[in-house]
BAFI-3210 file (N, C-alpha, C; in Angstrom, 3 decimals, decimal comma, padded with zeros to 6 digits):
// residues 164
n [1|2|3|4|5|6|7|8|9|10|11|12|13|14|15|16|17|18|19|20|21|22|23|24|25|26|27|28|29|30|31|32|33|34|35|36|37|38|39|40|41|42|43|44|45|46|47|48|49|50|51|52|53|54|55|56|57|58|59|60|61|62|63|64|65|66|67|68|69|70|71|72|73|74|75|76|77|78|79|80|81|82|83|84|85|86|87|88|89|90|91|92|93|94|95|96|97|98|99|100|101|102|103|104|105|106|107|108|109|110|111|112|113|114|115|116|117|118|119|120|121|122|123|124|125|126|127|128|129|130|131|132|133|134|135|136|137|138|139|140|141|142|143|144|145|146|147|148|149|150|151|152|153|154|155|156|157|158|159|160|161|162|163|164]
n.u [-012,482|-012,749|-014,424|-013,122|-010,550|-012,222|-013,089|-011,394|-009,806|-008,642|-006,545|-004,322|-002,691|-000,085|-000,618|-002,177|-000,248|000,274|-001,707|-001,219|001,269|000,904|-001,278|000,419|002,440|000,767|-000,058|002,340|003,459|001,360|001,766|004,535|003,406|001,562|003,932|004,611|003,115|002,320|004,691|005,471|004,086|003,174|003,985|001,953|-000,304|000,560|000,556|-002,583|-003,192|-002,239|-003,435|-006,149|-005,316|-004,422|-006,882|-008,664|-006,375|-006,842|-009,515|-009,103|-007,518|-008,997|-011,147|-009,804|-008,830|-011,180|-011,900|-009,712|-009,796|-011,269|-009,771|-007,323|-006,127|-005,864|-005,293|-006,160|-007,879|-006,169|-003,400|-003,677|-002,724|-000,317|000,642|000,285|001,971|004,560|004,923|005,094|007,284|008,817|008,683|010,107|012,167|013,448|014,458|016,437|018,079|018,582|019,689|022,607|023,154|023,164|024,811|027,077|027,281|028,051|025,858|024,520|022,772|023,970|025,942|024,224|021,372|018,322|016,240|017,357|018,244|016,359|014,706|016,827|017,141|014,655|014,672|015,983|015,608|013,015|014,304|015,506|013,457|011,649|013,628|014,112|010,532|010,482|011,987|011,612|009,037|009,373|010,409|008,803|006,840|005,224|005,899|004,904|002,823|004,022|006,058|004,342|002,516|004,786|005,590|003,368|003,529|006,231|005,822|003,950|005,978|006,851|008,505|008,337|009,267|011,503|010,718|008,110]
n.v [-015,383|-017,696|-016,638|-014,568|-016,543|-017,949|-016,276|-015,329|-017,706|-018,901|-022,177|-023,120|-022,475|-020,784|-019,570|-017,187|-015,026|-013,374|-012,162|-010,605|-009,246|-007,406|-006,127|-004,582|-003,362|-001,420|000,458|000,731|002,465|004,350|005,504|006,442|008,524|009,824|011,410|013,114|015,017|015,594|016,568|017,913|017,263|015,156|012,234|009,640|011,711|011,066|008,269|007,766|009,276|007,806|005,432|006,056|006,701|004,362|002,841|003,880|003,440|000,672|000,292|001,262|-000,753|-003,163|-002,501|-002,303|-004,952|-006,214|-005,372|-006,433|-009,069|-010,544|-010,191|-011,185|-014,400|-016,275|-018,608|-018,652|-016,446|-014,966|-015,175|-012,914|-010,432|-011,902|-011,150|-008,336|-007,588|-008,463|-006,389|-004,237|-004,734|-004,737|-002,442|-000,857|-001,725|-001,736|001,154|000,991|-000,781|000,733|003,458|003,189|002,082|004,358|006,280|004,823|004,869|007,175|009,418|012,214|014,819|017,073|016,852|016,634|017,734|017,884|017,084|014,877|013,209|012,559|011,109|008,970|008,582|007,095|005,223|003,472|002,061|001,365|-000,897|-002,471|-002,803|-004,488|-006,954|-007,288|-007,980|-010,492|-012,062|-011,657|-012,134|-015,629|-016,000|-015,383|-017,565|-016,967|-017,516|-018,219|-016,607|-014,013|-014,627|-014,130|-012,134|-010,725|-010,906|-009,783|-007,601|-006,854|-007,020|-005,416|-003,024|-003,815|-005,395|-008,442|-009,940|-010,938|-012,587|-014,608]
n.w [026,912|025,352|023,386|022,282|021,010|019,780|017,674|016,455|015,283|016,511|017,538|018,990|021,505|021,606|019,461|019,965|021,094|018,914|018,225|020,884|020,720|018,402|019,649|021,620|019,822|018,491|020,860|021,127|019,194|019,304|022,140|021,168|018,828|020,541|021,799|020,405|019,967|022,674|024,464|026,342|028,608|032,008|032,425|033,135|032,068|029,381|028,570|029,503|026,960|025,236|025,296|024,251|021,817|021,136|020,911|018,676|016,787|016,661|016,186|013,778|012,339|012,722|010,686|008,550|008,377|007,641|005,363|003,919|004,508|002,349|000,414|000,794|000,950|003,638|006,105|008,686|010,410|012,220|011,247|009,764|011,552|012,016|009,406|009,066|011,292|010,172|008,113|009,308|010,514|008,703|007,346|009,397|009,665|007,302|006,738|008,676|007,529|005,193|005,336|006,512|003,745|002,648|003,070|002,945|000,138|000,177|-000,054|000,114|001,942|001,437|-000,812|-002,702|-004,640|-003,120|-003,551|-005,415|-003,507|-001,831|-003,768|-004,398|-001,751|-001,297|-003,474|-002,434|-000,154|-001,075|-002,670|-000,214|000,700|-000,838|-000,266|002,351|003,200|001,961|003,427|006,080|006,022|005,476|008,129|010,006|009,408|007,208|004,357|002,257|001,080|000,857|-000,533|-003,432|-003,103|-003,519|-005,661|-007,670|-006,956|-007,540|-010,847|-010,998|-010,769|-013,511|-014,009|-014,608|-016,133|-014,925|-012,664|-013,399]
ca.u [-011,296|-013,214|-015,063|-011,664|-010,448|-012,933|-013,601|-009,556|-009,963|-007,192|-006,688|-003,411|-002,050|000,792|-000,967|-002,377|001,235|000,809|-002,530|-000,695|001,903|000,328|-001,568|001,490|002,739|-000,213|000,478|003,926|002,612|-000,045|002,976|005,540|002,316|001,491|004,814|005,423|002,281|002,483|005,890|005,634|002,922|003,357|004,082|000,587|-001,299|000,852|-000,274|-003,634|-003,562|-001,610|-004,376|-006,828|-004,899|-004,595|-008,509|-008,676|-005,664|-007,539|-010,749|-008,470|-007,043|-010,310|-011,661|-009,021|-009,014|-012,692|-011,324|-008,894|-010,362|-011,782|-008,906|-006,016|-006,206|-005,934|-006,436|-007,215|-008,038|-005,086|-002,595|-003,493|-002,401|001,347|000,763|000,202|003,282|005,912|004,710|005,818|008,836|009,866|008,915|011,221|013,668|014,242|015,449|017,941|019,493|018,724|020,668|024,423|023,808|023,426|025,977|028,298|027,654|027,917|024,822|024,247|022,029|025,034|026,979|023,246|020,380|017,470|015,208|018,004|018,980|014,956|014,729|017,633|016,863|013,088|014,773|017,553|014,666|012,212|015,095|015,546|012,185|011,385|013,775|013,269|009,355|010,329|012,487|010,638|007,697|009,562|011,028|007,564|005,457|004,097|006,623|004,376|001,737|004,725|006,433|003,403|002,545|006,136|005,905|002,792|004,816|007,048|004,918|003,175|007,194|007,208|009,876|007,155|010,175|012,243|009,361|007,912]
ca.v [-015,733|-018,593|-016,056|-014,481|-017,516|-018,644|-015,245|-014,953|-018,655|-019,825|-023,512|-023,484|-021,077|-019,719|-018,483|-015,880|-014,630|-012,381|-010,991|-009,719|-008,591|-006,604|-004,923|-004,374|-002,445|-000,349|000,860|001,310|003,500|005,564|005,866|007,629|009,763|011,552|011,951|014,497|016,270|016,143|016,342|018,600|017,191|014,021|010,783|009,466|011,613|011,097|007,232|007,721|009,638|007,005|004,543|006,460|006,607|002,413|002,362|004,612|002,718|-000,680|000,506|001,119|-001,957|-004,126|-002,258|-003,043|-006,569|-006,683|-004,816|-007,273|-010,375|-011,202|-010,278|-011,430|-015,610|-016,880|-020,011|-018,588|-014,975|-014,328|-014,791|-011,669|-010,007|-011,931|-010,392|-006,928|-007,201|-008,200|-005,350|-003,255|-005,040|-004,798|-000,858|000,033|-002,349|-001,101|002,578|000,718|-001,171|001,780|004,686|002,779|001,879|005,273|007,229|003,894|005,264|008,992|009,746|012,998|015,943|018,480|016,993|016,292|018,310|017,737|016,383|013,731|012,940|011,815|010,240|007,906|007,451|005,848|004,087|002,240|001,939|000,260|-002,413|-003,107|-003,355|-005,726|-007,906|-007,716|-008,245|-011,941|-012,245|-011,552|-013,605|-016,636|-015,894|-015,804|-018,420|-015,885|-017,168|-018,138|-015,349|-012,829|-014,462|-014,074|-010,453|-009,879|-011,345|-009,123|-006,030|-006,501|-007,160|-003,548|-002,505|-003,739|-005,905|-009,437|-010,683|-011,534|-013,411|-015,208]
ca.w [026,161|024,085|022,331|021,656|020,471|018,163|016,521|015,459|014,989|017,654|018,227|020,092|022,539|021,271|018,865|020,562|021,153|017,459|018,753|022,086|020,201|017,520|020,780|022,269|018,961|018,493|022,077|021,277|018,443|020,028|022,533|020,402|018,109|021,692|022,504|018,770|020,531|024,167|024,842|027,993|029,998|032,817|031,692|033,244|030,939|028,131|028,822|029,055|025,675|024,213|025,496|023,763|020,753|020,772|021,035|017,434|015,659|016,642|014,885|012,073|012,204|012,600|009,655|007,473|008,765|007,106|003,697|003,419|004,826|000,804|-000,945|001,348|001,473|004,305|006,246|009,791|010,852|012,883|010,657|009,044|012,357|011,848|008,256|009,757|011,963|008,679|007,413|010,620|010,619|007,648|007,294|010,054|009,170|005,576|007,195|009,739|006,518|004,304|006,062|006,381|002,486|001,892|003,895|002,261|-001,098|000,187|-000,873|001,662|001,332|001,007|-002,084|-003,768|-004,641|-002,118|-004,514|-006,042|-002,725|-001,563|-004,532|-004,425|-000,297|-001,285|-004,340|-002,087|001,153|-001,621|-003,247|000,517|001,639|-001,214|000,227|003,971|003,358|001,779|004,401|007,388|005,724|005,726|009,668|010,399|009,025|005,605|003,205|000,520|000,897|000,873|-002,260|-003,749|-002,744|-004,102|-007,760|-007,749|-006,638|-008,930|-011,824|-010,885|-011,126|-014,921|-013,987|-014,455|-016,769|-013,824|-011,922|-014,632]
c.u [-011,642|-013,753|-014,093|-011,062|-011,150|-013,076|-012,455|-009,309|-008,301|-007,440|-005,363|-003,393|-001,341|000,483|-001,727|-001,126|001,365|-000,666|-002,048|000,522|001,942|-000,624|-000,376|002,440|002,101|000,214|001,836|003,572|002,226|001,078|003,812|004,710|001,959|003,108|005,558|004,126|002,040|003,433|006,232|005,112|003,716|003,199|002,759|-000,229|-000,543|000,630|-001,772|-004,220|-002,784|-002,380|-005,650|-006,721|-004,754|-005,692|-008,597|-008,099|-006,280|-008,173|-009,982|-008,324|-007,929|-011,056|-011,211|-008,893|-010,407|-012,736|-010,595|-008,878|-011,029|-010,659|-007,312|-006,520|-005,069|-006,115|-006,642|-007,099|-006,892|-003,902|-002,983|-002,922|-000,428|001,218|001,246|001,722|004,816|005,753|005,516|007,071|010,178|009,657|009,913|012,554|014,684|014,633|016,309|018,810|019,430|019,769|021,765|024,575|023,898|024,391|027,574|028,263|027,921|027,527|024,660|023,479|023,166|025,917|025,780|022,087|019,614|017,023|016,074|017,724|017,680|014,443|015,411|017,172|015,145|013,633|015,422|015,724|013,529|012,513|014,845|014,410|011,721|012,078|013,715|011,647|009,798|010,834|011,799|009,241|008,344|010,043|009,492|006,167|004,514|004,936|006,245|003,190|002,861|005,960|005,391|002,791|003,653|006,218|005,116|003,122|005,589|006,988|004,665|004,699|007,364|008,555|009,750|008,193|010,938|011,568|008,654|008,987]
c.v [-016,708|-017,738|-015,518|-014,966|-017,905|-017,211|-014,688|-016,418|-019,289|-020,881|-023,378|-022,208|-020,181|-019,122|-017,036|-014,844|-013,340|-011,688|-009,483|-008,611|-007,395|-005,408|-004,286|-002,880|-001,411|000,434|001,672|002,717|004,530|006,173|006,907|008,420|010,491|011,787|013,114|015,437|016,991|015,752|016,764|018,007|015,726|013,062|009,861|009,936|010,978|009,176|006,680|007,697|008,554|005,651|005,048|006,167|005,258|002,591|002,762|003,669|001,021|-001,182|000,069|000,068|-003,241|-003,793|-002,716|-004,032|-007,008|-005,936|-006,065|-008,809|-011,365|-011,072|-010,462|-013,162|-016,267|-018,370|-019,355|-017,011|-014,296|-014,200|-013,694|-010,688|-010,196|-011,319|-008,942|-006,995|-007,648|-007,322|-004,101|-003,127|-004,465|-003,055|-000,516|-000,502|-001,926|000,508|002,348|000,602|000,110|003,201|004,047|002,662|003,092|006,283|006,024|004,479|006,642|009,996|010,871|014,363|017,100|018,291|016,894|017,521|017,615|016,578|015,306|012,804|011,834|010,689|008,775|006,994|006,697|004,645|002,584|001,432|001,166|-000,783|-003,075|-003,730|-004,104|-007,065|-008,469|-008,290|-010,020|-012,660|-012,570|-012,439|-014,700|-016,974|-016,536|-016,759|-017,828|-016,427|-017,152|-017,065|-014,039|-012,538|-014,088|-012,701|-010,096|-009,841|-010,705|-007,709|-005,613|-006,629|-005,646|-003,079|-002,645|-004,690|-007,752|-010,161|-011,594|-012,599|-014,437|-016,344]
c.w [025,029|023,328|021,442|020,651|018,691|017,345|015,224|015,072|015,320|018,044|019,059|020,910|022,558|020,359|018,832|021,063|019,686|017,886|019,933|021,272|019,161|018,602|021,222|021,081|018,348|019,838|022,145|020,379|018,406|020,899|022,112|019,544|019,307|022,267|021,368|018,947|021,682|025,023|026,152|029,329|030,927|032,349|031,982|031,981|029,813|027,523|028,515|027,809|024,409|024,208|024,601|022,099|020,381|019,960|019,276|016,337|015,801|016,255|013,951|011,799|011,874|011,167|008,482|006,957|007,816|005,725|003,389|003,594|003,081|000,057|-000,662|001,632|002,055|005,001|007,801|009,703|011,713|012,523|009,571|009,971|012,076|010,539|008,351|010,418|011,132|008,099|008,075|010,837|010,200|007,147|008,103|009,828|008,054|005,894|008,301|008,755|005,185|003,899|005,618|004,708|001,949|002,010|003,229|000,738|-001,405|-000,673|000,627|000,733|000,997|-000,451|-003,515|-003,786|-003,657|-002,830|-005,039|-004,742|-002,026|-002,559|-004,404|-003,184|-000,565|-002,430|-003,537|-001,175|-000,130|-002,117|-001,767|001,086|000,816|-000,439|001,773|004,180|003,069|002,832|006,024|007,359|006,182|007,111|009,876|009,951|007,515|004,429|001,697|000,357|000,508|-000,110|-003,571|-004,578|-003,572|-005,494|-008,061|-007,500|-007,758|-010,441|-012,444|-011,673|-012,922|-015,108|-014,066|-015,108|-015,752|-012,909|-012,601|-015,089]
res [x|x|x|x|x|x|x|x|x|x|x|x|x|x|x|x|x|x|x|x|x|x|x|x|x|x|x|x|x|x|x|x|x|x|x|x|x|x|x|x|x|x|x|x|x|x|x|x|x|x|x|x|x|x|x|x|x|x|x|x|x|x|x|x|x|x|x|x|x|x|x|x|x|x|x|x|x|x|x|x|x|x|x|x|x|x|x|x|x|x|x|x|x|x|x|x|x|x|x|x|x|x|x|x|x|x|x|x|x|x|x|x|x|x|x|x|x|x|x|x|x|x|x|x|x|x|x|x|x|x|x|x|x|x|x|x|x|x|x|x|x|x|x|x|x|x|x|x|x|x|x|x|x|x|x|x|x|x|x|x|x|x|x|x]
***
């Protein structure tokens, strides 16, 4: 567990609380990806294979961790993990508050073309998910890495006037 520790560069305790948790959501993950392939079989295997599937997205995850370890600053190694999980957050979050705004402006695939209709739902789902990401940063301890990230977002957008 000290090796643990020092390698994610944990001094307290609860901060291991966003490691577990970020396992815990990979799991969940791997979880619901074998269950859109092996919908039939016994909940055991479908376990196993969702244990399997962790092991894979964990790589990923560690790899990334060492892509982004130079060009994401930091001050310890594990808050890139709470980084990782505002990200999670705030993806699924922005299609809870996305949907009601769009069925409120009765925006629906039957009165729109397809193609308008996808359009509009990523335009609304990307206003929102700008603001849930700042949001969810500042819940969790990211707020100035994730205002940051954002004035850079919206820069890319062409919109650098507003930020500035």
């Amino acid at each position: 567990m000290e090796q643990f520790k020092q390698r994610w560069e944990i001094q307290k305790n609860w901060q291991l609380l966003f490691p577990v948790l970020g396992l815990l959501g990979l799991f969940y993950s791997a979880y619901k990806i074998t269950g859109l392939f092996r919908e039939e079989y016994h909940i055991g295997f479908k376990i196993a294979f969702a244990f399997l599937i962790t092991f894979f997205l964990l790589r990923l995850c560690l790899l990334i961790f060492k892509k982004l370890e130079q060009k994401w600053v930091v001050k310890y190694r594990w808050e890139m993990i709470r980084i990782f999980i505002v990200f999670a957050i705030t993806g699924s979050s922005s299609l809870f508050v996305g949907r009601p705004v769009i069925k409120l402006l009765g925006i629906t695939k039957e009165n729109l073309n397809i193609y308008v209709y996808w359009i509009l739902y990523i335009i609304i789902g990307l206003i929102f998910y700008q603001i849930l990401l700042v949001c969810f940063g500042y819940i969790l301890g990211q707020g100035k890495f994730f205002w940051e990230f954002e004035k850079k977002m919206i820069r890319r957008f062409g919109l650098g006037r507003f930020v500035d």
